[in-house]
Backbone as CSV, one residue per row, in Angstrom:
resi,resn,N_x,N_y,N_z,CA_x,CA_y,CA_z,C_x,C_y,C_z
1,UNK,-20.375,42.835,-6.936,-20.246,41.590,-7.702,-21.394,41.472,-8.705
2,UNK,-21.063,40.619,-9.851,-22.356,40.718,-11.075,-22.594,39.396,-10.523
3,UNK,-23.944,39.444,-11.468,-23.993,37.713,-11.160,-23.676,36.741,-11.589
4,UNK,-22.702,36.887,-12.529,-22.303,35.613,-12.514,-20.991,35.275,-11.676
5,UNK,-20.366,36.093,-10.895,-19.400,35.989,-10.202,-20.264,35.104,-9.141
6,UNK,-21.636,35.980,-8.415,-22.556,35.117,-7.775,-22.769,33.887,-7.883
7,UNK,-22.988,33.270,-9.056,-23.300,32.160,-9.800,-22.520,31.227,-9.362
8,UNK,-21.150,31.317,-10.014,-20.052,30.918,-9.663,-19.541,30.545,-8.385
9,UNK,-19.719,31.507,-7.272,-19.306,30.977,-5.654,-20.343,29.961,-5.272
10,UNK,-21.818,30.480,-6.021,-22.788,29.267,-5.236,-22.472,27.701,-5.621
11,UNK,-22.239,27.768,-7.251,-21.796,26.448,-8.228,-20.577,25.934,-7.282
12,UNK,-19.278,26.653,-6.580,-18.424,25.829,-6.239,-18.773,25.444,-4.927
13,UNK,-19.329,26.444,-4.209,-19.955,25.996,-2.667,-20.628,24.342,-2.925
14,UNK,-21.652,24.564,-3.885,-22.638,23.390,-3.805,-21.490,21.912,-4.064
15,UNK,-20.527,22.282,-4.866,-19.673,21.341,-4.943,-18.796,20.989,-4.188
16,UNK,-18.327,21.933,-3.657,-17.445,21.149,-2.570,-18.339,20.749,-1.032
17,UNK,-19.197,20.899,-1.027,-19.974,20.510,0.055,-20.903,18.921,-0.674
18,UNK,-21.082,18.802,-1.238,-21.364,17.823,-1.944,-20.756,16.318,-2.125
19,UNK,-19.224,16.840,-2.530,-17.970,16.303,-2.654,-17.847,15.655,-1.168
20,UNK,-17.696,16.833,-0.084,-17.098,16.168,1.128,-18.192,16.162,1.660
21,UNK,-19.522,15.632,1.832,-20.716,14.906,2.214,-20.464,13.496,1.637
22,UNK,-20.240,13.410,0.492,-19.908,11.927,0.479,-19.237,10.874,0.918
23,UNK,-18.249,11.858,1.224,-17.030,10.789,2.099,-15.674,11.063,0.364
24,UNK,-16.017,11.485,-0.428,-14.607,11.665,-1.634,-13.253,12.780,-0.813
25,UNK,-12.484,11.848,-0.925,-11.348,12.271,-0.444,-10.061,11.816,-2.123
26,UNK,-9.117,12.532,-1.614,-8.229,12.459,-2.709,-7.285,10.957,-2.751
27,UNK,-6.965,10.450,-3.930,-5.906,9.515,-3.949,-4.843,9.329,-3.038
28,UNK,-4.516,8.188,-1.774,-3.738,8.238,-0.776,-3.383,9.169,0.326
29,UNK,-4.979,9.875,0.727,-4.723,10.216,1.359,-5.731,9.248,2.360
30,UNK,-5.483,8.766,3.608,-5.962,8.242,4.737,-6.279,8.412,5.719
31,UNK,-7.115,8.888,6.420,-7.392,9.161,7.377,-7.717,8.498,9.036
32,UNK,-6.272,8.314,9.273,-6.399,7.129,10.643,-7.134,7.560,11.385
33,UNK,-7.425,6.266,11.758,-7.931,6.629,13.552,-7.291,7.064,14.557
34,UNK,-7.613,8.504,15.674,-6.319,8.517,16.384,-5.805,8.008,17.139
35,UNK,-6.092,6.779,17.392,-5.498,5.465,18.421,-4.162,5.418,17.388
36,UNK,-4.211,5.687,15.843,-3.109,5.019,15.168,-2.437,6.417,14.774
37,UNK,-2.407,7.289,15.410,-1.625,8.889,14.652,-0.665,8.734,15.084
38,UNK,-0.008,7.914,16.323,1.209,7.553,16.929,1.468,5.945,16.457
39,UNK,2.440,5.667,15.868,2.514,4.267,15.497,4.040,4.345,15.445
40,UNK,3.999,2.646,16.121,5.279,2.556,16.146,5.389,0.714,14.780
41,UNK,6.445,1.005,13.557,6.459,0.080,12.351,7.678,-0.408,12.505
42,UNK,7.632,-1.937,12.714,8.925,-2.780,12.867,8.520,-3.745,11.632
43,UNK,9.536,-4.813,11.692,9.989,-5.639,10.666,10.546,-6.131,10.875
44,UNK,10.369,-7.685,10.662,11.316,-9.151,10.887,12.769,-8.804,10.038
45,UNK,12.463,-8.294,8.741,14.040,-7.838,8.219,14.676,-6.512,8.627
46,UNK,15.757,-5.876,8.624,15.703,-4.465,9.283,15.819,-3.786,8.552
47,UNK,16.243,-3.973,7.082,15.777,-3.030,6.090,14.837,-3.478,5.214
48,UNK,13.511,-4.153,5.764,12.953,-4.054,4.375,12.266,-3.247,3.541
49,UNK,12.256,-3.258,2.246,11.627,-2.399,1.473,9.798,-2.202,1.825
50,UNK,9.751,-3.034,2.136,8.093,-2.854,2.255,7.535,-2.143,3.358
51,UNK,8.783,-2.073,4.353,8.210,-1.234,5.620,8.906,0.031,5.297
52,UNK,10.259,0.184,4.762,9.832,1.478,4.455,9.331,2.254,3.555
53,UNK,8.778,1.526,2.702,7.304,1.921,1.898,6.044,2.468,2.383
54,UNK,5.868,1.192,3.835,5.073,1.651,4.273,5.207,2.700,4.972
55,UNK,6.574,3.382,5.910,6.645,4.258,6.052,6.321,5.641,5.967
56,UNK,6.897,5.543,4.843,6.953,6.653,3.806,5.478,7.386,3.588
57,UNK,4.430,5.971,3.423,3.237,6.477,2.892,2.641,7.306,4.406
58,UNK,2.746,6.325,5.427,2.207,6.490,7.068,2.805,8.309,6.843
59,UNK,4.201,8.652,6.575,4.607,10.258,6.982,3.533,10.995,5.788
60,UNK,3.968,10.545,4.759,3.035,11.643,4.126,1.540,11.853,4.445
61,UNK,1.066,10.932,5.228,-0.594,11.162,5.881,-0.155,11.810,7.665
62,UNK,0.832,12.247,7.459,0.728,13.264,9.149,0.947,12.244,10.202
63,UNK,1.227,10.693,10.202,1.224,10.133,11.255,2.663,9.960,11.934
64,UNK,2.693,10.342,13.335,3.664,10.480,13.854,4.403,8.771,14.177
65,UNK,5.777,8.889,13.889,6.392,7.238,13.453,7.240,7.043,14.863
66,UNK,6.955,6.668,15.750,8.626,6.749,17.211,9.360,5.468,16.549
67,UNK,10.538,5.555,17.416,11.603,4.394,17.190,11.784,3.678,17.687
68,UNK,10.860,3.462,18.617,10.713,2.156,19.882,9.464,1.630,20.387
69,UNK,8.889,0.915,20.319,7.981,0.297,20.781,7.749,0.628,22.655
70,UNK,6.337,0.844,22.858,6.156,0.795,24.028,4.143,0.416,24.301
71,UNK,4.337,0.064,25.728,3.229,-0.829,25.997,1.662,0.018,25.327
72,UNK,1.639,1.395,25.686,1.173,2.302,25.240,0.539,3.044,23.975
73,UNK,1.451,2.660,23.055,1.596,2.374,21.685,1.731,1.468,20.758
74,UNK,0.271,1.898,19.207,0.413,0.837,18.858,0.956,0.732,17.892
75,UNK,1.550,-0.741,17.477,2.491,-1.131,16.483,2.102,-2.304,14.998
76,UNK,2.364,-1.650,14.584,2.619,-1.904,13.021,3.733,-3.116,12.789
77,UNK,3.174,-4.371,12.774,4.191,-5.280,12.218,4.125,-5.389,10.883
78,UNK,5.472,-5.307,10.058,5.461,-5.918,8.636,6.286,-7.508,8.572
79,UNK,5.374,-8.136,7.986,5.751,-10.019,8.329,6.230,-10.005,6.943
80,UNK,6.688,-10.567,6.864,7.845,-11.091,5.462,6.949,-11.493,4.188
81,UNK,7.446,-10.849,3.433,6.508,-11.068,1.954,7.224,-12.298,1.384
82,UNK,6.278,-12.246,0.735,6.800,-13.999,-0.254,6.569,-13.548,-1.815
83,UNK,6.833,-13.328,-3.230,6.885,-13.408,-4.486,7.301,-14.554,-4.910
84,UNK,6.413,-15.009,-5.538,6.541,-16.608,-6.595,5.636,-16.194,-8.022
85,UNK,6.290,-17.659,-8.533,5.744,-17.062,-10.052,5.048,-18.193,-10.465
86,UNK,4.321,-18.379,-11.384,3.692,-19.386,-12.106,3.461,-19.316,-13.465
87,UNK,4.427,-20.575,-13.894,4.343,-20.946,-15.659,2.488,-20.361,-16.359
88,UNK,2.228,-19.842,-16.853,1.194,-19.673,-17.782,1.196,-20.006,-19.284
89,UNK,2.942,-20.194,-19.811,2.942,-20.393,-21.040,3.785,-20.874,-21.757
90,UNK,4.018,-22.057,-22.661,5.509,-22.285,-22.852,5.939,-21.859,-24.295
91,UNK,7.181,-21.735,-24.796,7.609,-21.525,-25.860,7.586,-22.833,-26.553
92,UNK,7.724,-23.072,-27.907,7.433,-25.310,-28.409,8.516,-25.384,-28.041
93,UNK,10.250,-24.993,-27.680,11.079,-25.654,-27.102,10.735,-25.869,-25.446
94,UNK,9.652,-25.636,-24.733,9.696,-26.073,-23.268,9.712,-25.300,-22.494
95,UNK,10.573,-23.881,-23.431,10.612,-22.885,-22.033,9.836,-21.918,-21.648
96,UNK,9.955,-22.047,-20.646,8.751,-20.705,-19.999,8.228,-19.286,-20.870
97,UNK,6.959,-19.331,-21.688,7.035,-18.242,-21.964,6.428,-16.767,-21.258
98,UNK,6.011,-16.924,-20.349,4.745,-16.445,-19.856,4.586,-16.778,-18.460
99,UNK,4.406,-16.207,-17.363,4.917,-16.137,-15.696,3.444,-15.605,-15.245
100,UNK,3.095,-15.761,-14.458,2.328,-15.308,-13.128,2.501,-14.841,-11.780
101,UNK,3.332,-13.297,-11.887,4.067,-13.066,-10.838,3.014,-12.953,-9.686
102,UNK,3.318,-13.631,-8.259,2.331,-13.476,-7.205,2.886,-13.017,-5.970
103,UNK,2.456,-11.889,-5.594,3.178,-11.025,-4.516,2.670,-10.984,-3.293
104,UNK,2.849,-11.509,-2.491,2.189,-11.667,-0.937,2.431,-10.808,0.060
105,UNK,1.591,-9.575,0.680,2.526,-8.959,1.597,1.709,-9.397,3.394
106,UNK,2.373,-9.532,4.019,1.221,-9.367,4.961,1.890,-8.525,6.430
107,UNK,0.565,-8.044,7.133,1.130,-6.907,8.223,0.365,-7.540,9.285
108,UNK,0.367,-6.584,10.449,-0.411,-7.363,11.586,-0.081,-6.041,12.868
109,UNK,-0.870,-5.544,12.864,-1.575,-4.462,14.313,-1.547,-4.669,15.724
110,UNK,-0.968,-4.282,16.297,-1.151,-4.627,17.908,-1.566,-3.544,18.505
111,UNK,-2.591,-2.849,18.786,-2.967,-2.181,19.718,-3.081,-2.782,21.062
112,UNK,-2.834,-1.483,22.390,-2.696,-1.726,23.785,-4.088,-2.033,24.335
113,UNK,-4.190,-3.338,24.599,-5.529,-4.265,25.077,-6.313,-4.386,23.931
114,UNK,-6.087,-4.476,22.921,-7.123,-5.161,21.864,-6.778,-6.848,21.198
115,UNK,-7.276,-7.210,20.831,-6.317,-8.228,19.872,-5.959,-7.679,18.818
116,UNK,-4.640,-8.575,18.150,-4.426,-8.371,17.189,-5.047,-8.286,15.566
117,UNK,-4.808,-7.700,14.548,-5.628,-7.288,13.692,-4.321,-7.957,12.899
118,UNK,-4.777,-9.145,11.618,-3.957,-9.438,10.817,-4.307,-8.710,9.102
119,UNK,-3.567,-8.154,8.757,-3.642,-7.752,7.505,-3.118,-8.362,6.068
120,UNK,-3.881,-8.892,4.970,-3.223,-9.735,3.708,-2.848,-9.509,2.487
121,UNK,-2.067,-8.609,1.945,-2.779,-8.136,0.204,-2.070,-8.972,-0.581
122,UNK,-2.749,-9.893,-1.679,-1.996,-10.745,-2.336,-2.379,-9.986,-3.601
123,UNK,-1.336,-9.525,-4.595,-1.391,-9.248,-6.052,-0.623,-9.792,-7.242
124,UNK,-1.194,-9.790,-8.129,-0.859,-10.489,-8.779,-0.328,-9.836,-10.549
125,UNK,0.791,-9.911,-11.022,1.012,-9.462,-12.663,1.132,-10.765,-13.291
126,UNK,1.087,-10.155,-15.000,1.325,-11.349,-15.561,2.654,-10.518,-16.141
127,UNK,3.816,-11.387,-16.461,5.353,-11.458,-17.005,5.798,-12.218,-18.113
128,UNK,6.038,-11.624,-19.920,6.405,-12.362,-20.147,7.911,-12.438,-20.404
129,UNK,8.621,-13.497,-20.205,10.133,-13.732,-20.243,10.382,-14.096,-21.744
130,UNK,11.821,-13.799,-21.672,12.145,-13.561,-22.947,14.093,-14.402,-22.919
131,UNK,14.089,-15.261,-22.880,15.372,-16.243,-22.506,16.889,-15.105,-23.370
132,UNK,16.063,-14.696,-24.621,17.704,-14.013,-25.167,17.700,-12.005,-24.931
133,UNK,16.911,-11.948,-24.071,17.087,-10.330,-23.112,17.328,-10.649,-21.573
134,UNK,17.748,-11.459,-20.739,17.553,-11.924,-19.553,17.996,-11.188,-18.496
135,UNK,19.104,-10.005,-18.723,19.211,-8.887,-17.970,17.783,-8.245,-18.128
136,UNK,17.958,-7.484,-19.563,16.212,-6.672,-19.423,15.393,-7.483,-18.420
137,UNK,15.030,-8.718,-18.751,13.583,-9.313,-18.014,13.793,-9.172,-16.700
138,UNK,15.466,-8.844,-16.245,15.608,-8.999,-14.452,15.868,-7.657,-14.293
139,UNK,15.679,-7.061,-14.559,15.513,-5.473,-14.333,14.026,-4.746,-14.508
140,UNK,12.999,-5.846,-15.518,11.582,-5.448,-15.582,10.841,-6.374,-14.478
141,UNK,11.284,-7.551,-13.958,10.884,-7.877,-12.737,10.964,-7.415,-11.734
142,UNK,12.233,-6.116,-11.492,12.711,-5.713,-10.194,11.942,-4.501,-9.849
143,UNK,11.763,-3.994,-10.997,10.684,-2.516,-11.300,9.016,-3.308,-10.866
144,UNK,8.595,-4.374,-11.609,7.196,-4.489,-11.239,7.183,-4.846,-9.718
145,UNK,8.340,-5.521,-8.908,8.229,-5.919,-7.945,8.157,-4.551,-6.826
146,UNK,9.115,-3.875,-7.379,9.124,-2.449,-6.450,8.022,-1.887,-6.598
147,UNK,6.548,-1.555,-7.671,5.640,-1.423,-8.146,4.450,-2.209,-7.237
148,UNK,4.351,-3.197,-6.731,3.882,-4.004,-6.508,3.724,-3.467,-4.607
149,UNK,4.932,-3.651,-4.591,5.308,-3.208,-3.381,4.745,-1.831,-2.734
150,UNK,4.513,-1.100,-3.859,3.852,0.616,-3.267,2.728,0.231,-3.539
151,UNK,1.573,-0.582,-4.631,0.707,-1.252,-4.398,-0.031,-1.618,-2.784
152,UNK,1.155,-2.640,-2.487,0.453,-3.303,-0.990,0.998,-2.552,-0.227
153,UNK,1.415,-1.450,-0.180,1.529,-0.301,1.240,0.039,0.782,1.000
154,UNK,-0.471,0.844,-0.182,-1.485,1.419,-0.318,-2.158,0.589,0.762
155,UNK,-2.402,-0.359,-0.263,-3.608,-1.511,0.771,-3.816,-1.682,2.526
156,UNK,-2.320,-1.416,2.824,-2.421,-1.890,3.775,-2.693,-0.775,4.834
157,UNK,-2.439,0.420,4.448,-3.098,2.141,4.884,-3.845,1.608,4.810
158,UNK,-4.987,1.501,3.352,-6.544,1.345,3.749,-7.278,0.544,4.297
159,UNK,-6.542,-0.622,4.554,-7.337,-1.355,5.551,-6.741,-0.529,7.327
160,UNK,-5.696,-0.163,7.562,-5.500,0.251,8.650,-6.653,0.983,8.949
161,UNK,-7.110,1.967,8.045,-8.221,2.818,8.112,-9.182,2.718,8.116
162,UNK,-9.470,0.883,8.343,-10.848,0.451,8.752,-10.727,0.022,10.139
163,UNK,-9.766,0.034,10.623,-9.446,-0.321,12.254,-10.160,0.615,12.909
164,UNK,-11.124,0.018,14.018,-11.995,0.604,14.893,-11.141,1.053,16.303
């Protein structure tokens, strides 16, 4: 080997040891605790979108999902989201020009003999409406809302991943 091939292995060594001394890990990836590598994720609705969002994210981080709850295992509640909006702006005829979409998700942890752990992510867009496109505007609400939604499944991984 010359040296700068030398050069080179030491430059990436020093970096990736560097890198993962800090604690830098990549975008969505999470690293549970293994009390939570077995989780069992229910939901007051039975299809809702937000749990299987959250799903989705829980498989792609390696965590094993069962289909039944047991005393043993802990569980992942998803509690019913709420979206409301708020006027920010009017057009001079009165009407709404301008929205404050507000997206509420919230979850809640039950591990076997701990208490429960409640989880909150409230986010928020701004929307403006447009009275003579009103399909478009309900098809760009349905997108930010689904948007929103992979948002607070992020969140709610990373707070899982502060569970002791």
């Amino acid at each position: 080997m010359n040296n700068k091939a030398i050069l080179f292995t030491i430059f990436i060594s020093v970096i990736v040891s560097l890198t993962s001394s800090c604690g830098f890990r990549l975008k969505g990836q999470y690293y549970l605790p293994g009390s939570l590598q077995t989780l069992y994720v229910s939901s007051e609705r039975k299809f809702s979108p937000l749990a299987t969002q959250v799903k989705s994210h829980l498989m792609q981080n390696r965590v094993k999902l069962v289909k039944s709850g047991a005393s043993n295992i802990s569980e992942l509640k998803i509690l019913p989201e709420t979206f409301q909006r708020r006027s920010l702006s009017l057009f001079p005829n009165g009407q709404v020009a301008e929205y404050e979409l507000i997206y509420v998700a919230n979850a809640e942890l039950r591990q076997p003999k701990k208490d429960p752990v409640t989880f909150s992510v409230e986010l928020t867009r701004e929307f403006q409406d447009d009275p003579n496109n009103a399909l478009a505007k309900q098809k760009e609400r349905e997108l930010i809302l689904s948007e929103l939604r992979v948002i607070a499944s992020e969140r709610i991984l990373a707070q899982l991943n502060t569970v002791q």
